[in-house]
DRENFITOR-189717 format. One record per residue (C-alpha): x, y, z. Coordinates in steps of 0.5 Angstrom, whole numbers, plus 500, padded with zeros to 3 digits. Layout:
BEGIN
    x    y    z
    X    Y    Z
...
***
This chain:
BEGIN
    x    y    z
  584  413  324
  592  414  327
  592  421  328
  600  424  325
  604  424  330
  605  432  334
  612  435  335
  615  439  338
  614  445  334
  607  447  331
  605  442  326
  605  447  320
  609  453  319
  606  458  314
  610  462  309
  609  469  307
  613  473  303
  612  479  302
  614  485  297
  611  492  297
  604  489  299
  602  493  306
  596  495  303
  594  487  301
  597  483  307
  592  486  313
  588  482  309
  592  477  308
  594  476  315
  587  476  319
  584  470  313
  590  466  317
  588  468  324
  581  466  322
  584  459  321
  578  453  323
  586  449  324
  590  452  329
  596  449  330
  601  453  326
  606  458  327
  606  464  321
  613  467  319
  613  472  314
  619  475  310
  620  482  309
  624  481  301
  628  488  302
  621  491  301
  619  499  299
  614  499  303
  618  497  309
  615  503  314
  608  502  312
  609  494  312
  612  494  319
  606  498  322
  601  494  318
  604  489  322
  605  491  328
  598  490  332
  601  482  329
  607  483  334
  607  477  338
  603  472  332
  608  472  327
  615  471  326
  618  477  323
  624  477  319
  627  483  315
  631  481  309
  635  484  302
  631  483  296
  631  475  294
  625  475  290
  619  470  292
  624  464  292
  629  467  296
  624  470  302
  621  462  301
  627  459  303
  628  463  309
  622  461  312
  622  455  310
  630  454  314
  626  458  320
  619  454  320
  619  448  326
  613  445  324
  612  438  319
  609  442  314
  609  448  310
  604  452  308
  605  456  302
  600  464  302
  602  470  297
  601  476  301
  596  479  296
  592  473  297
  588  470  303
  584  462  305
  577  461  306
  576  460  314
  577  452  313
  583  453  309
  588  449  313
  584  444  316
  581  441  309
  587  440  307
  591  437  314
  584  432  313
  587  430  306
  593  428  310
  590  424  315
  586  420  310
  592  419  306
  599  418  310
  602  417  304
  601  424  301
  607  429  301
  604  435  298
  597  437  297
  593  443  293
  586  446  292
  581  450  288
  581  458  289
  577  463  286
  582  468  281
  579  476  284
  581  481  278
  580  488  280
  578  489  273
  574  482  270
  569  478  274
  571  472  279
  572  466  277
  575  459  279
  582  457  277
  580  451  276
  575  454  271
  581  456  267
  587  451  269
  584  445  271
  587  439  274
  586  431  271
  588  425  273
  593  423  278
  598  430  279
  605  426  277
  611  429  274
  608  428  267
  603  431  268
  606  436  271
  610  438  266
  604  437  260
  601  441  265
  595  437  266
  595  439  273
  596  446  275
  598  448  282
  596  455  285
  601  456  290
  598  459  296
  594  453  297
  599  448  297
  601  445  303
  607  440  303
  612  436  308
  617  440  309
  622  434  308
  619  434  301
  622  441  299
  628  440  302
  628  433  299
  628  437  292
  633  443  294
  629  448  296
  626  454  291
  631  456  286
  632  463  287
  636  464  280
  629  463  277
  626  471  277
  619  467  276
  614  461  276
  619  458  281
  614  455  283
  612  451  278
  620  449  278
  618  447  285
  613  442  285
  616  439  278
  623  438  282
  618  435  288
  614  430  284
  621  427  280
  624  427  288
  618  423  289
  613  427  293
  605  424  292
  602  430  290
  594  430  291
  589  435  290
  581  437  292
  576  441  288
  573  446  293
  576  453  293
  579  454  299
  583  460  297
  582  467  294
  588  469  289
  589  477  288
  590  479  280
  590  486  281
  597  488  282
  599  492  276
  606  490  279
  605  483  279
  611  479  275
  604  475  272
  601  480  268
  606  479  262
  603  474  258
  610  473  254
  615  474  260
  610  468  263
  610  463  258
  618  464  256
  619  463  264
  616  456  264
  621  454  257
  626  456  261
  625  451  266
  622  446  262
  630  446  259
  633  447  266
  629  441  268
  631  437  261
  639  439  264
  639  438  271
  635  432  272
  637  425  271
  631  424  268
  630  417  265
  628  416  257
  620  417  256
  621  423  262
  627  426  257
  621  425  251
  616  428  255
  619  434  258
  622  435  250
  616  435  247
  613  440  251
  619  445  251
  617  446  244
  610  447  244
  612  452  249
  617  456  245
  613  456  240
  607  459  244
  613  464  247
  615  466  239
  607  467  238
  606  471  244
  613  475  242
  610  476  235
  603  478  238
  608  484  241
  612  486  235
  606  486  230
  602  491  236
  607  495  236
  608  495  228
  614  492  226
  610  487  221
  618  483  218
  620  482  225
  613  479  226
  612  475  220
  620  472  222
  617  469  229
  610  468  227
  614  462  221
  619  460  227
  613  458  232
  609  456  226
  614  451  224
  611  447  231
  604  449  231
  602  448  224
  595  451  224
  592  454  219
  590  460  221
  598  462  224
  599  461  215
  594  466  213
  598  471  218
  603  469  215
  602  469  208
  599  476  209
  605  479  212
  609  477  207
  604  479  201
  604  486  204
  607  487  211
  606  495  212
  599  495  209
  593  497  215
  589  492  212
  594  486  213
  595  489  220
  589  489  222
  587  482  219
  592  479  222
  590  482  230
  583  480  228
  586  472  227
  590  473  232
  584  475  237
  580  468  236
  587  464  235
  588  459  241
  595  458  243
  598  451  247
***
């Protein structure tokens, strides 16, 4: 089989942003080092951190290995996109400071490329570590199926962690780089931007990467400010892409059953926090979407007595066992 042809720089760079992650990137660093695959370069990207003086010395025995560019916080978009401009290399491979590979990371996902030349962009499995609950597969909770399209992107049927993908640097840029106006989930506006660019997107089950969930600082522990990030770029997506008629339906649809979820989840803090009206206003706006039987009781129960102990609690004790979108 043809090998990809080499460059003159290394054939992958790898991309680590990093923000108030000295005690986690050690870590980090030594998994990329442990690397079966060798032929990269690492360039990590100081994002106007706190913790500058105890990341530099973290950093410092890596002297020599990485690319070490200090700048103003951008957020994680911001400090990609200066890498990326930075990095030599044909691909990109895309690590969070706080998380780290598995040793045969790297030359799993090159193997993928050689067997398929026509592939732009490639992500794995990785186990979810929680410094609170038991590890698990992300997969196990956000499972990828069939072909990894723009469609199925947006329905996400295909979920893509991050810090496994690897990608042709001429596919990022061919999309317009990461949106440093998105405070979250830029990401995802990545590969959705990428696949209707025109990128191939192909992934392998195993679990190849460690992804950390313990931060308590991390931008995805809110469940609400999460799901209102991912409508957002649903119609940012429907506004800036010259997207064809079925694309406008699909990304449409979905837009709404994840503004529903957002009222759902806006509900959920209201009620928590016992403003029972307010509540019952967003639970009837997402139920208007949703139509579940459940969601109507919550409703109806609010309505009949909103600041009665027991409609709190009955309403809580549904909303415990109600699946979202």
């Amino acid at each position: 089989m043809e090998a990809i042809a080499n460059t003159t720089g290394p054939r992958v760079s790898i991309i680590i942003p990093s923000y108030n992650t000295a005690s986690l990137i050690g870590n980090c660093l030594e998994s990329v080092f442990s690397q079966t695959f060798r032929d990269f370069e690492v360039i990590v990207v100081n994002d106007g951190s706190p913790d500058t003086v105890q990341l530099e010395e973290v950093l410092r025995p890596y002297e020599g290995r990485i690319i070490y560019i200090r700048q103003a916080n951008k957020r994680a978009a911001g400090a990609r996109n200066t890498a990326i401009g930075q990095a030599r290399g044909e691909f990109l491979a895309f690590l969070d400071s706080d998380d780290s590979w598995l040793p045969n990371h790297l030359a799993l996902q090159m193997e993928v490329f050689e067997q398929d030349r026509s592939l732009d962009m490639v992500y794995s499995d990785a186990v979810l570590v929680s410094d609170e609950a038991r590890e698990s597969s992300f997969m196990e909770k956000c499972p990828s199926e069939g072909e990894a399209s723009f469609a199925a992107l947006v329905r996400e049927k295909c979920h893509v962690p991050v810090s496994t993908v690897v990608a042709r640097k001429a596919s990022i840029v061919k999309a317009g780089l990461f949106d440093e106006q998105l405070q979250r989930c830029d990401d995802y506006d990545m590969w959705l931007r990428t696949a209707f660019h025109g990128a191939k997107i192909g992934y392998r089950r195993t679990v190849q990467a460690r992804l950390y969930l313990g931060r308590p600082d991390s931008l995805g522990l809110s469940r609400s400010k999460m799901v209102e990030a991912y409508w957002k770029i649903l119609e940012k997506t429907a506004e800036t892409l010259p997207l064809n008629l079925e694309q406008k339906e699909i990304v449409s649809d979905r837009a709404e059953e994840i503004h529903a979820q957002y009222l759902l989840e806006e509900g959920k803090i209201q009620l928590r926090e016992r403003r029972p009206e307010k509540a019952r206003e967003l639970f009837a706006e997402a139920n208007r979407r949703l139509r579940t039987l459940k969601l109507s009781v919550v409703v109806r129960s609010l309505q009949i007595a909103p600041r009665s102990a027991c409609a709190l609690l009955d309403a809580w004790n549904r909303f415990r066992s109600l699946r979202t979108v």
